[in-house]
C-alpha positions as semicolon CSV with decimal commas, in nm:
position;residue;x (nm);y (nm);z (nm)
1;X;0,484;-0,250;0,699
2;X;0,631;0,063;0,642
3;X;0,966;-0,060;0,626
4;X;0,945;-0,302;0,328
5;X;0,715;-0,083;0,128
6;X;1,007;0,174;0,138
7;X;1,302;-0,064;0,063
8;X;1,170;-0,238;-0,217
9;X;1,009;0,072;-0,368
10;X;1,348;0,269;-0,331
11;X;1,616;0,034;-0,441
12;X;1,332;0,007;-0,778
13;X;1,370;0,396;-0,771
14;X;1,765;0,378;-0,755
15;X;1,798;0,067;-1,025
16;X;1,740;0,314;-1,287
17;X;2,058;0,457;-1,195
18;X;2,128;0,860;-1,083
19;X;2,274;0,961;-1,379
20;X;2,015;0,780;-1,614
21;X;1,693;0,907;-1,449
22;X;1,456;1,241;-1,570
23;X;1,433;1,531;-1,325
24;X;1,103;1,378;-1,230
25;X;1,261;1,041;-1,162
26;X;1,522;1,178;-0,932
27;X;1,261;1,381;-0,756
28;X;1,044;1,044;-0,677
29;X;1,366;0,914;-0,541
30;X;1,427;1,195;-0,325
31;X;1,085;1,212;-0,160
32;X;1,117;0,804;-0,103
33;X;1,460;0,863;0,079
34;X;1,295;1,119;0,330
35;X;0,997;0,857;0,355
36;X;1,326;0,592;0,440
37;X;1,459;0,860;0,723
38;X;1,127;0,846;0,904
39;X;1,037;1,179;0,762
40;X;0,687;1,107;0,608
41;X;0,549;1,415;0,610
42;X;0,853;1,600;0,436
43;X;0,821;1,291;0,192
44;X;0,428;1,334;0,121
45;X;0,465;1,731;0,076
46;X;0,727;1,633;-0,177
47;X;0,541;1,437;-0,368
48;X;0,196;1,667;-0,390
49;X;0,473;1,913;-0,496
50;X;0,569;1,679;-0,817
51;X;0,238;1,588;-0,840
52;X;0,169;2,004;-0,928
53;X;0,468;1,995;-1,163
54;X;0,363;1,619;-1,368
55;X;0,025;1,728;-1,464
56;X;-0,075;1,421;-1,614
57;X;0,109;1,142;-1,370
58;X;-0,074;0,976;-1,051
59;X;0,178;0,827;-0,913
60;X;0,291;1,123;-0,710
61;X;-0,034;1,170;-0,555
62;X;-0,049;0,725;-0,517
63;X;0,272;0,801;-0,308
64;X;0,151;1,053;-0,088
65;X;-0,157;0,881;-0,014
66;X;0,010;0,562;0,067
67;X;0,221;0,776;0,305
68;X;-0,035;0,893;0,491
69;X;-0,234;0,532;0,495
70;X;0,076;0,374;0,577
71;X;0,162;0,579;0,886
72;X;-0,195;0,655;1,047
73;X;-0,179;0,249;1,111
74;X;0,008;0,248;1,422
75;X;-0,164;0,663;1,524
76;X;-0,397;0,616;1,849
77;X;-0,506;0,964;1,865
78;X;-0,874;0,966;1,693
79;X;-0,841;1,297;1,570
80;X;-0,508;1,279;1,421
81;X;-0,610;0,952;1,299
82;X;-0,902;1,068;1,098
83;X;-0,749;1,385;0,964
84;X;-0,447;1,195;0,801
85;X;-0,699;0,956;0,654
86;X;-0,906;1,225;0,536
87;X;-0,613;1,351;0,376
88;X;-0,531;1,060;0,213
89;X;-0,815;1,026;0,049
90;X;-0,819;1,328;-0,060
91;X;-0,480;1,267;-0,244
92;X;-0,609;0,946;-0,353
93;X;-0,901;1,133;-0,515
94;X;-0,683;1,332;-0,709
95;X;-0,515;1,002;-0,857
96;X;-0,777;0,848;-0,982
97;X;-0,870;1,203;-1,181
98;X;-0,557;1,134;-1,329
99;X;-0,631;0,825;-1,489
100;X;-0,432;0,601;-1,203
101;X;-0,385;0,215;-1,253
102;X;-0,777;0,117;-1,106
103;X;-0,618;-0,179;-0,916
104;X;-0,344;0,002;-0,750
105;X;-0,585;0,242;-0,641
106;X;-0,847;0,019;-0,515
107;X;-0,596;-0,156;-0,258
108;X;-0,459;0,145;-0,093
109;X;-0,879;0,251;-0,087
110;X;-0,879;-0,077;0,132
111;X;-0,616;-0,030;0,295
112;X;-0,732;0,345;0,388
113;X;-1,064;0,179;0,545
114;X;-0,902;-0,079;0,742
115;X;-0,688;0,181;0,915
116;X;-1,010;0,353;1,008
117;X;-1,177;0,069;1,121
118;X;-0,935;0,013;1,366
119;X;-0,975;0,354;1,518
120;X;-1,358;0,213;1,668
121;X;-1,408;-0,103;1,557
122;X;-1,728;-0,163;1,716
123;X;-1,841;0,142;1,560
124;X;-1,698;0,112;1,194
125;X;-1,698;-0,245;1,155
126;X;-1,995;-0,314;1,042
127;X;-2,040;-0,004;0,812
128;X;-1,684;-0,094;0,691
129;X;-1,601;-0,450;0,653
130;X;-1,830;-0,521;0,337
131;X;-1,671;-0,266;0,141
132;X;-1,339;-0,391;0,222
133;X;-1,451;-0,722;0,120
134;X;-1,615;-0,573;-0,157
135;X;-1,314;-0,377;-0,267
136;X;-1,100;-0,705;-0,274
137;X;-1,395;-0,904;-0,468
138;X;-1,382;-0,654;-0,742
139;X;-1,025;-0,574;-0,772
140;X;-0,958;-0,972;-0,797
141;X;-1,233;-0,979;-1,076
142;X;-1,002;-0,707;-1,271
143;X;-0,633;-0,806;-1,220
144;X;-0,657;-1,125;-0,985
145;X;-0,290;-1,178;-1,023
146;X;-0,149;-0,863;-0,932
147;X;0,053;-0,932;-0,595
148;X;0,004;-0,695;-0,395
149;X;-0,380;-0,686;-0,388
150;X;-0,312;-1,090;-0,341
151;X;-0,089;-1,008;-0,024
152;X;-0,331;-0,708;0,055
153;X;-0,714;-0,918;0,022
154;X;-0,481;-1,206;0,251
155;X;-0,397;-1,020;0,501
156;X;-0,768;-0,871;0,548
157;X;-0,886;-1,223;0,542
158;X;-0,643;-1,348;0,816
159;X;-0,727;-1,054;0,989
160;X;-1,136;-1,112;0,991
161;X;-1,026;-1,506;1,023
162;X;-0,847;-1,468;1,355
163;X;-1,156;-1,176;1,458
164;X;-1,297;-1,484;1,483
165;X;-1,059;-1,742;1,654
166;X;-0,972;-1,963;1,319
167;X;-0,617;-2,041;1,319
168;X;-0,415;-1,823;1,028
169;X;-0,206;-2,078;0,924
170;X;-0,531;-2,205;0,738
171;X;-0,398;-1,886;0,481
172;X;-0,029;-2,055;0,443
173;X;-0,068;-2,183;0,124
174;X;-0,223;-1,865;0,014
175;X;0,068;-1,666;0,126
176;X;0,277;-1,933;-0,047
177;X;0,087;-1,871;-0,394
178;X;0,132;-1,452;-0,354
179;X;0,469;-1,500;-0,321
180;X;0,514;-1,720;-0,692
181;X;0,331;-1,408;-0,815
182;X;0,594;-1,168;-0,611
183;X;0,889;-1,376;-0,836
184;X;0,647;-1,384;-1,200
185;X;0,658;-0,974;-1,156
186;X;0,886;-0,782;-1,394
187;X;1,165;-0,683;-1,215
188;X;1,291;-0,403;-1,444
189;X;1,372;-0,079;-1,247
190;X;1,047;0,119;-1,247
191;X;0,868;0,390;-1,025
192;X;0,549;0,244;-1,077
193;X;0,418;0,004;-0,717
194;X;0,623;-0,275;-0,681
195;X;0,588;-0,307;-0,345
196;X;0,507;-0,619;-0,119
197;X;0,700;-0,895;-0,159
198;X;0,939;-0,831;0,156
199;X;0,615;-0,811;0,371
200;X;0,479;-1,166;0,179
201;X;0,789;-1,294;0,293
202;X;0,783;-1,140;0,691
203;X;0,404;-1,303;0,713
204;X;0,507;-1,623;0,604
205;X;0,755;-1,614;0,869
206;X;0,555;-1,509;1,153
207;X;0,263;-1,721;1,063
208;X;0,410;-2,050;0,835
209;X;0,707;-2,168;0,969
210;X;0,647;-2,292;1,257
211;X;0,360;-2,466;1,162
């Protein structure tokens, strides 16, 4: 996952061209890059140190805490697992006082409790799987076209559908779907999420082709 957020998120970043972008812009880019050379901690102290200079902006903070939620997916240790969650919501917090893009927001919230449900699931799952769902029900009700809470809501769903032995490839033409809205996006060079579409495409690899 971590992977095609960066590259699709970066070569946005770079689009804009060096010599074309703000201070700020360049900064973004440079905190992505060290995200890119498996330095995510460098890269999420970066941004909370734009995110002190750009009073007004969330999308440092967004960054940061999609960092952290990113890379405490694969973390085994309990302890380091919960203290890089609490962290990112923390950072996600901070966001949202900043008048973030509600949507955005609400799928790396998601995203943030299904990486602690997998640290016990026994314990958290029950606690935590309606307010996933719940998150994804309301999000769709606001912006139900926005692609990556439509790769984001599909993924949870395979996820709770093969919990429960159904077969995933049920979610195919789903996947299909998410990616039409991956192409409708505007493709202009941006700093704002564009991420997803590269992981869209992996799933329906691993899960439709073959089917």
């Amino acid at each position: 996952m971590q992977a095609f957020i960066i590259t699709i998120a970066l070569s946005l970043f770079t689009a804009i061209g060096l010599n074309a972008q703000t201070q700020y812009e360049q900064e973004m880019t440079r905190a992505l890059e060290l995200w890119e050379d498996q330095k995510p901690e460098e890269a999420a102290n970066l941004f909370e140190r734009i995110a002190g200079a750009e009073a007004e902006n969330w999308l440092p903070y967004y960054y940061a805490a999609q960092i952290k939620i990113v890379e405490s997916f694969p973390v085994t240790n309990r302890v380091q697992k919960e203290q890089m969650l609490t962290e990112a919501q923390n950072l996600l917090d901070k966001a949202k006082n900043r008048n973030a893009d509600k949507v955005e927001i609400m799928i790396l919230q998601a995203m943030l409790h299904t990486s602690r449900l997998t640290i016990d699931p026994s314990t958290y799952g029950m606690k935590l799987a309606p307010v996933i769902s719940g998150i994804y029900t309301e999000a769709s009700k606001i912006e139900p076209n926005n692609p990556r809470l439509f790769l984001s809501k599909t993924e949870w769903d395979m996820g709770t559908a093969a919990y429960y032995g159904e077969d995933p490839k049920k979610y195919c033409p789903t996947l299909e779907a998410g990616l039409e809205l991956f192409a409708e996006e505007d493709h202009a060079p941006t700093i704002a999420p564009t991420w997803g579409e590269q992981r869209m495409k992996k799933l329906i690899e691993q899960t439709c082709n073959n089917k």
